[in-house]
C-alpha positions in Angstrom: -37.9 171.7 -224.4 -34.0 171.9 -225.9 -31.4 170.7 -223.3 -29.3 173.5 -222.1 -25.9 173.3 -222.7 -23.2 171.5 -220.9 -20.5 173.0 -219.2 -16.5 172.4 -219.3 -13.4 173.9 -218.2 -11.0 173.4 -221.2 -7.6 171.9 -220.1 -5.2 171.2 -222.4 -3.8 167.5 -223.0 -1.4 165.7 -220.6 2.9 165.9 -220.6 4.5 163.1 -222.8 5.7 159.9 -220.8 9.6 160.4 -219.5 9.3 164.3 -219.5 12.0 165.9 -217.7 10.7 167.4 -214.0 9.1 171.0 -214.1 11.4 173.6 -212.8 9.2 175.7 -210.5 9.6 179.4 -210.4 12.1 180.8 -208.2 13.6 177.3 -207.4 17.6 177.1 -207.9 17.7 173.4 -210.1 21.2 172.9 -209.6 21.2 169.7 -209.0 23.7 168.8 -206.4 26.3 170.7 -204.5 26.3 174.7 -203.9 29.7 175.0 -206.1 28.8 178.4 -208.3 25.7 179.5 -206.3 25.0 183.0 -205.7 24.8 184.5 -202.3 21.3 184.2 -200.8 20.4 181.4 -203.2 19.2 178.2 -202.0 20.9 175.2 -202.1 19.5 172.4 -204.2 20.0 168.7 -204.1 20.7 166.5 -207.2 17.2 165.0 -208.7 16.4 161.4 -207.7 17.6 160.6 -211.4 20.9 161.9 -211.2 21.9 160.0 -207.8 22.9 156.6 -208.1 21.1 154.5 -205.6 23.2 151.1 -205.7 25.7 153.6 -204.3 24.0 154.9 -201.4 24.8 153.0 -197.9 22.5 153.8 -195.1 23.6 152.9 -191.5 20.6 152.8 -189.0 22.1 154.6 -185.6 20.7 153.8 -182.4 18.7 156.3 -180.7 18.5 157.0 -176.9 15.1 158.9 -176.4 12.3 158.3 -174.0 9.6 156.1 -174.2 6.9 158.0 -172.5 2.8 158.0 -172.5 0.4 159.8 -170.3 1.0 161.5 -167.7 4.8 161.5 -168.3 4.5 162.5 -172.3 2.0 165.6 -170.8 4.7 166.5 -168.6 7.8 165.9 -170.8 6.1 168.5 -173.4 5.7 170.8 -170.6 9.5 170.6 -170.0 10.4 170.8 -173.8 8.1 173.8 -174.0 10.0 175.4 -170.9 11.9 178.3 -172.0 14.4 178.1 -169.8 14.9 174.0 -169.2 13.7 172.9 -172.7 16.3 174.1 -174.9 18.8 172.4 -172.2 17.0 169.0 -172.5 16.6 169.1 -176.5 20.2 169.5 -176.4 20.7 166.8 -174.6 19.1 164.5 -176.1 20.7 165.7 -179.1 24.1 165.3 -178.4 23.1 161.6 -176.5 21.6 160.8 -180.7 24.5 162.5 -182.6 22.6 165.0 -184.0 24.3 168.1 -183.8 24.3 168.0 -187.2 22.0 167.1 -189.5 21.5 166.7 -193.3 19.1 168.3 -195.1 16.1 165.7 -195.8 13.4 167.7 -196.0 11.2 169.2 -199.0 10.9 173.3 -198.8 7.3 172.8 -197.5 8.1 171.0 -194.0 10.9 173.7 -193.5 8.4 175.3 -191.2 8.5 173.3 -188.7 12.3 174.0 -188.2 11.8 177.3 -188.3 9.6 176.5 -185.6 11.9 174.7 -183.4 14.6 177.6 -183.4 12.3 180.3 -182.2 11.2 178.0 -179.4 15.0 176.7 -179.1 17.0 180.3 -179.8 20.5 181.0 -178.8 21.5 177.2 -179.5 24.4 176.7 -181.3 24.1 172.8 -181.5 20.6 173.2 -183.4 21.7 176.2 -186.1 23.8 174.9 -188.3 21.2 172.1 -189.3 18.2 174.5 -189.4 20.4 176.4 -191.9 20.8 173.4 -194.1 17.2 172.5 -193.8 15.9 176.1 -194.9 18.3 176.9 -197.5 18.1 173.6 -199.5 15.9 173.0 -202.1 14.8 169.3 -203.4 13.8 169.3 -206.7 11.6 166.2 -207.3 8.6 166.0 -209.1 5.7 164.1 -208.3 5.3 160.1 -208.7 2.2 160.7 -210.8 1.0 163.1 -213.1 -3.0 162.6 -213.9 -3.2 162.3 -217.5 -5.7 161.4 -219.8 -6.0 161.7 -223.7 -7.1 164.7 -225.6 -10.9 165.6 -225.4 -13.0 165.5 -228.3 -15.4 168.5 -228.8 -19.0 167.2 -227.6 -22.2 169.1 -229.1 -24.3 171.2 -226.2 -20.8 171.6 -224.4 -19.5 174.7 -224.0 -15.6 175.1 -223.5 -14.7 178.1 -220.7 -11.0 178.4 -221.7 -8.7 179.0 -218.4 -7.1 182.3 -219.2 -10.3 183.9 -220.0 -11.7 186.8 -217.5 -13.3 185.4 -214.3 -16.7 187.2 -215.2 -16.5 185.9 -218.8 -16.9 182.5 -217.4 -19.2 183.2 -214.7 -21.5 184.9 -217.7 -21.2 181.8 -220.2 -21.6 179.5 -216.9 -24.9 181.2 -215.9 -26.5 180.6 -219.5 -25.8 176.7 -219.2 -28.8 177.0 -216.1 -32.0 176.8 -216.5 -34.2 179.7 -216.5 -34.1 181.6 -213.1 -38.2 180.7 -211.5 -38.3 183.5 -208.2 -41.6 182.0 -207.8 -40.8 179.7 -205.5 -38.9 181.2 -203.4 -40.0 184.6 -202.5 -43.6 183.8 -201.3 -45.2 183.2 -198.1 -45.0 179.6 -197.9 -41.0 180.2 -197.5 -41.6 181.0 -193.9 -43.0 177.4 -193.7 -39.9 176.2 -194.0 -36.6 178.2 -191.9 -34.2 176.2 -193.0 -34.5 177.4 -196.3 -31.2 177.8 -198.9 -30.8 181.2 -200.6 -28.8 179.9 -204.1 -26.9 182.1 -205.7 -29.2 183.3 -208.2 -31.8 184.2 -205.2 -29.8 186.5 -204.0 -28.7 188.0 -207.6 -32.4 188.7 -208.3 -33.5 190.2 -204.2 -30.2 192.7 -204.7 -32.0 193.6 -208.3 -35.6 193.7 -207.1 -35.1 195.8 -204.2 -35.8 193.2 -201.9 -32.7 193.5 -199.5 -29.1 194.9 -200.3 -25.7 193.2 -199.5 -25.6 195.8 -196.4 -29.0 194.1 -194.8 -28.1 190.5 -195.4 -24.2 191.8 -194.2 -26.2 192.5 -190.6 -28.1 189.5 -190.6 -24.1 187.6 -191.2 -22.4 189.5 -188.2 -25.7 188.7 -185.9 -25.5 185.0 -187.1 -21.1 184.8 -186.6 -22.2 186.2 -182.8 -25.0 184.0 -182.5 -23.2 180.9 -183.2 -19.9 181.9 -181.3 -22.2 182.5 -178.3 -24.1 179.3 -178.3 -23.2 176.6 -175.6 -21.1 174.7 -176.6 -19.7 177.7 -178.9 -19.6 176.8 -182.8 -16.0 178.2 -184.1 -16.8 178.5 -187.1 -14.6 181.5 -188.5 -11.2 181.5 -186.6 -10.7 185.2 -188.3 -13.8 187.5 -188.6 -14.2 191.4 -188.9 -17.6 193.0 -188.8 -16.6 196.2 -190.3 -14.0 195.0 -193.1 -17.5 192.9 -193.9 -20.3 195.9 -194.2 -17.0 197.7 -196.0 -17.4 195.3 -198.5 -20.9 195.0 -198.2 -21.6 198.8 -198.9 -19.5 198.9 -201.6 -21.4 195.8 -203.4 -24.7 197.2 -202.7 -24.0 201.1 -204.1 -23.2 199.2 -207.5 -26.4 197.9 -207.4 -27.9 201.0 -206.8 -26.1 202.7 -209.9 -27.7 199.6 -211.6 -23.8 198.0 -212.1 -23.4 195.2 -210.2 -20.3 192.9 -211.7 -21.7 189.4 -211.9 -24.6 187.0 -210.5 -21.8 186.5 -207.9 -21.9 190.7 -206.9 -23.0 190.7 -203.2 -22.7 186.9 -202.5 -21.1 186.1 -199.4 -18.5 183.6 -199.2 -15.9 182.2 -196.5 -12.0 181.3 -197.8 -10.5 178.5 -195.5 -7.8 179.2 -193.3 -4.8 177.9 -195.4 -6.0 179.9 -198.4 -4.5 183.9 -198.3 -7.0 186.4 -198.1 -6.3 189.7 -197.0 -6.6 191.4 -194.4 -6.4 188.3 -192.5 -3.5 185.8 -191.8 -2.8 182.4 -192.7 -2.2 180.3 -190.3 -3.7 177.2 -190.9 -5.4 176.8 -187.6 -2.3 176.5 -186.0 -0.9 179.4 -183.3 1.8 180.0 -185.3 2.4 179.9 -188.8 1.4 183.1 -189.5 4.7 184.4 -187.9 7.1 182.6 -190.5 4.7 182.9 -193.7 2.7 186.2 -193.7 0.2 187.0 -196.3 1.4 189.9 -198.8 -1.8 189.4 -200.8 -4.9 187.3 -202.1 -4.7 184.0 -203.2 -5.2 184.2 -207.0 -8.9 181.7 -206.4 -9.3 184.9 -204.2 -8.3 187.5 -206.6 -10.6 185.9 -209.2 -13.7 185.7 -207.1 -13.1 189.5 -205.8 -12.7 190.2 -209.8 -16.9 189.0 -209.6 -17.8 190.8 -206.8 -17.8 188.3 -204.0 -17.9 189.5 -200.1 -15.3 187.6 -198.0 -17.0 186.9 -194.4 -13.9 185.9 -192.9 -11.0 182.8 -192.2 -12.9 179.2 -191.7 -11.7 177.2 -188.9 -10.0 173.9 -190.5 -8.7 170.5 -188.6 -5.0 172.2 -188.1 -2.8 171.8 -190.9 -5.6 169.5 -192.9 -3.9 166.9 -191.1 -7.4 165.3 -190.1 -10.9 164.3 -191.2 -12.6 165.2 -188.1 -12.4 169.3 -187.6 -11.1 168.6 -184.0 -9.1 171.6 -183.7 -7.7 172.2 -179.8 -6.3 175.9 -180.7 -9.4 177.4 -181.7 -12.2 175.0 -180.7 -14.2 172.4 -182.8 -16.6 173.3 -185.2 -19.7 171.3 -184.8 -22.5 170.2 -187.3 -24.9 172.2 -187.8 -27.0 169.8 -188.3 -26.7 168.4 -185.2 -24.1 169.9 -182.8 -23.0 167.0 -181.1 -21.7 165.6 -184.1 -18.5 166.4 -186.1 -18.2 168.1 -189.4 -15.5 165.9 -190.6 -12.3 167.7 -192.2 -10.1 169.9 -193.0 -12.4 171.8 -194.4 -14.3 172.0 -191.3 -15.4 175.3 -191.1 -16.7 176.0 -194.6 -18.7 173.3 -194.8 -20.6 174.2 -191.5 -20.9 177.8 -192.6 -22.6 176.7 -196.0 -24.5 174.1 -194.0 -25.6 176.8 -191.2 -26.6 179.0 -194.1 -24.5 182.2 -193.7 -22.6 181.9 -196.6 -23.9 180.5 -200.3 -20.2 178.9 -200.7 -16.6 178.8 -199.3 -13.4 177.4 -201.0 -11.7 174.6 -199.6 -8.7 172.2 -200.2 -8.5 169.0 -200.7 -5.8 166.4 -201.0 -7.2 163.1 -199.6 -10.7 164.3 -198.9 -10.9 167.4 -196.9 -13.5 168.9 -198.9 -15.9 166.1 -200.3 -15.7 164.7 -195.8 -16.9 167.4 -194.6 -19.5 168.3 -197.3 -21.0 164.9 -197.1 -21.2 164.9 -193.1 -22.9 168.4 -193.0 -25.2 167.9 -196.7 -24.0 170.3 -198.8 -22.2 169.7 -202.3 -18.1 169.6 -202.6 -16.5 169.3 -205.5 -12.8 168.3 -205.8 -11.5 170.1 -208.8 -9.0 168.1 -210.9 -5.5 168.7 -210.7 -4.1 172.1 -213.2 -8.3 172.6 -212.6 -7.3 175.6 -210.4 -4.6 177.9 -209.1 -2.9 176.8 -206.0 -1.0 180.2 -206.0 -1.6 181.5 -202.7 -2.3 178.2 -200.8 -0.2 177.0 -198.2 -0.3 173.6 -198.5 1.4 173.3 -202.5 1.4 169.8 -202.4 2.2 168.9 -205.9 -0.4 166.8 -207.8 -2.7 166.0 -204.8 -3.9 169.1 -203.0 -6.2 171.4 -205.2 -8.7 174.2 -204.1 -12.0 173.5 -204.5 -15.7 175.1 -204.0 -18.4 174.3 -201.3 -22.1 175.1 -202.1 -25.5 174.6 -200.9 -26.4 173.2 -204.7 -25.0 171.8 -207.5 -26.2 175.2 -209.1 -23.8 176.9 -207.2 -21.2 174.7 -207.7 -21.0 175.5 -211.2 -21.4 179.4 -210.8 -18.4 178.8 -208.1 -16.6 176.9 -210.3 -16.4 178.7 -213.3 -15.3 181.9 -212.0 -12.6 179.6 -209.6 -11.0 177.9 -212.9 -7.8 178.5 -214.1 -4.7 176.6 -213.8 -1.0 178.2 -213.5 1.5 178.6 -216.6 3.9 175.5 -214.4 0.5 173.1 -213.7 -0.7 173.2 -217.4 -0.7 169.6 -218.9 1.0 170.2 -222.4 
């Protein structure tokens, strides 16, 4: 038989050696002082390149803090976390460190954490001034390392899917690379020999078209599965933000397209989860943690999101994550650990805890992830499902809270590499500032 063709997402070649650092959108490049800046613009420190180092003297100061482990560090927190003694003891200890002022030293994306600090420490003059410089200062480094690699020479049986061509478009031209769809194996009798069975992508495609189920059926057959699983002891967090009727909403709108005979892709009707640091509306971000949401709310979808809504996709819901991705495990103490389904008293690795146990449970055909040193491809291999780390300008990062530079990247989970491609394609895309030119 003739091989099918291959499939590529076209990126364009890499920056020249020595090229001057990307100005992001909306970022004040100053470089230096705040001498001419506008009101309500940020401040920006001088590039790494601009600051002689030989110059730079750095004194070590030292600190007076307490040493403190088990019992005492429990109860210490406790005290910090007080609302009426803590504030008194952080300033304290600040004043006993000279740190009533501080210089900015942060990048924009760990301003949070000040923010943070002042809600829980408000009406603190000491602790003000240097959250101000922290919030309103902008470092304009690039990253150490850009990935490059040479120019790609056209291959024959490859097809190209340019980036800034319609999500469907791609999903279309993706879906002819596949083999021919064979429903003969998967919608007879022998299926019920085997409950563990994966419904691909395509599976579902040709049930919506046959008549065999709708969206709105297998939307029911989600919600009793989310309950199921939340119920079970120990419970199975899987989805730290889930609502039934935003979900048949979805549902019933996916399934009267197929009715009129309209449906918008393969990927019309497929059910799919979005991690928790990835915007999706009508839900928060919050990263698994009890409190970003409050400081960064969601205005709308991430544009990975956007795309796959542009194809039809139903969103189930916010997966549960190891908070922050700052973890391989999926231990997560503010929501509860998501287990393998595979065997629940084993982990699911991380972050991307939750997605990969909701492919691997079987409600969902695929979720998106992120992954910056592995929180995708862990968890995927611990629960035996396929995750694919997309290379970097691969995908849009719009949207995402963790932006960080070069490293992080949002990325597909699937049940098969067959998915993975239909994912894929209709994911691809990088931003105008990520494109290597």
């Amino acid at each position: 038989p003739a091989a099918r063709p291959q499939l590529r997402i076209h990126s364009a070649p890499a920056p020249a050696r020595g090229e001057g650092p990307r100005n992001r959108p909306g970022t004040d490049q100053m470089g230096g002082g705040s001498g001419g800046r506008g009101k309500g613009m940020p401040r920006a420190m001088a590039p790494v390149e601009e600051v002689d180092v030989a110059a730079v003297r750095y004194k070590p100061a030292e600190l007076q803090a307490p040493h403190l482990t088990g019992f005492p560090l429990r109860a210490f927190v406790w005290l910090l976390e007080s609302p009426l003694l803590g504030p008194l003891v952080t300033s304290i200890l600040k004043k006993q460190n000279n740190m009533t002022q501080v210089r900015p030293s942060l990048p924009p994306k760990f301003s949070f954490f000040t923010r943070r600090f002042r809600r829980a420490h408000r009406g603190f003059r000491s602790c003000s001034g240097a959250e101000q410089m922290l919030q309103h200062t902008v470092i304009p480094e690039r990253p150490m390392f850009y990935p490059e690699y040479p120019p790609q020479e056209p291959e024959r049986g490859v097809v190209t899917l340019g980036d800034d061509r319609d999500p469907v478009d791609r999903v279309e031209e993706a879906l002819s690379c596949l083999a021919p769809y064979d429903p003969s194996g998967r919608f007879t009798s022998a299926d019920e020999k085997n409950p563990f069975l994966y419904w691909k992508i395509r599976d579902f495609a040709y049930a919506y078209r046959s008549g065999i189920t709708t969206p709105s059926a297998v939307a029911e057959l989600v919600i009793a599965g989310v309950e199921e699983w939340n119920n079970k002891k120990p419970p199975m967090p899987m989805l730290i933000f889930f609502k039934a009727d935003d979900l048949r909403k979805q549902a019933d709108a996916s399934t009267k397209r197929f009715e009129k005979g309209s449906p918008i892709s393969v990927l019309d009707g497929i059910f799919f989860a979005v991690k928790d640091d990835i915007d999706c509306l009508p839900y928060p971000s919050k990263s698994a943690t009890t409190f970003f949401d409050e400081i960064r709310p969601v205005e709308k979808d991430a544009v990975a999101v956007s795309r796959l809504r542009k194809c039809g996709v139903i969103f189930i819901g916010k997966a549960n994550m190891h908070e922050l991705g700052l973890g391989v495990t999926g231990n997560n103490p503010n929501y509860g650990t998501v287990r393998n389904p595979h065997s629940v008293d084993r982990y699911t690795g991380g972050s991307s805890s939750g997605p990969a146990a909701l492919v691997s449970s079987g409600l969902c055909s695929g979720a998106i992830g992120t992954d910056g040193g592995g929180s995708v491809r862990i968890p995927s291999s611990l629960c035996g499902i396929v995750g694919l780390k997309t290379t970097f300008g691969r995908t849009d990062m719009t949207g995402v809270v963790c932006d960080a530079g070069t490293v992080e990247v949002a990325s597909p989970l699937t049940s098969s590499v067959e998915d993975s491609v239909l994912l894929y394609s209709a994911l691809a895309g990088s931003r105008p500032m990520d494109k290597l030119t």
